[in-house]
C-alpha positions, 0 to 999 in steps of 0.5 A: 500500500501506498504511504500517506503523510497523515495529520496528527489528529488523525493520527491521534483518532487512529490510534483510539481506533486502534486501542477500542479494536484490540480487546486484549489490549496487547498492541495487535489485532488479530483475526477476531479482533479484526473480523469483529472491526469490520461488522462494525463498519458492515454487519453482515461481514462474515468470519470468512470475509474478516479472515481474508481482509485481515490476510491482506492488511497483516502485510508482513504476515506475522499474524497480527496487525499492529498500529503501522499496518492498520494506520495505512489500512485505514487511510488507504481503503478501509472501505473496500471492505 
């Protein structure tokens, strides 16, 4: 994806975005954490679905998203999903 120079409120709103989503509070998001952010954007969203945009924005493949990944996700194309 392509990197965005992001205001720093929005920064700001990201990152409380980010820390609601992560449940466990451990700086990741995982697939449920991840899957449960997209059925709040779109309800209908399923387990299957989640999985397949987390497999996208987990860019480096370590299994979680952190904060850089969902940043650039979420300025990007979050509502492509």
């Amino acid at each position: 994806m392509e990197k965005r120079k992001i205001p720093e409120k929005q920064l700001s709103d990201l990152r409380e975005n980010f820390n609601f989503f992560d449940r466990d509070n451990n700086g990741r998001i995982d697939v449920e954490e991840f899957t449960k952010l997209l059925q709040v954007l779109s309800p209908k969203t399923t387990s299957a679905q989640g999985e397949d945009g987390f497999s996208i924005v987990d860019e480096n493949n370590d299994g979680h998203i952190d904060l850089e990944e969902f940043i650039e996700w979420w300025a990007t194309c979050w509502w492509e999903y």
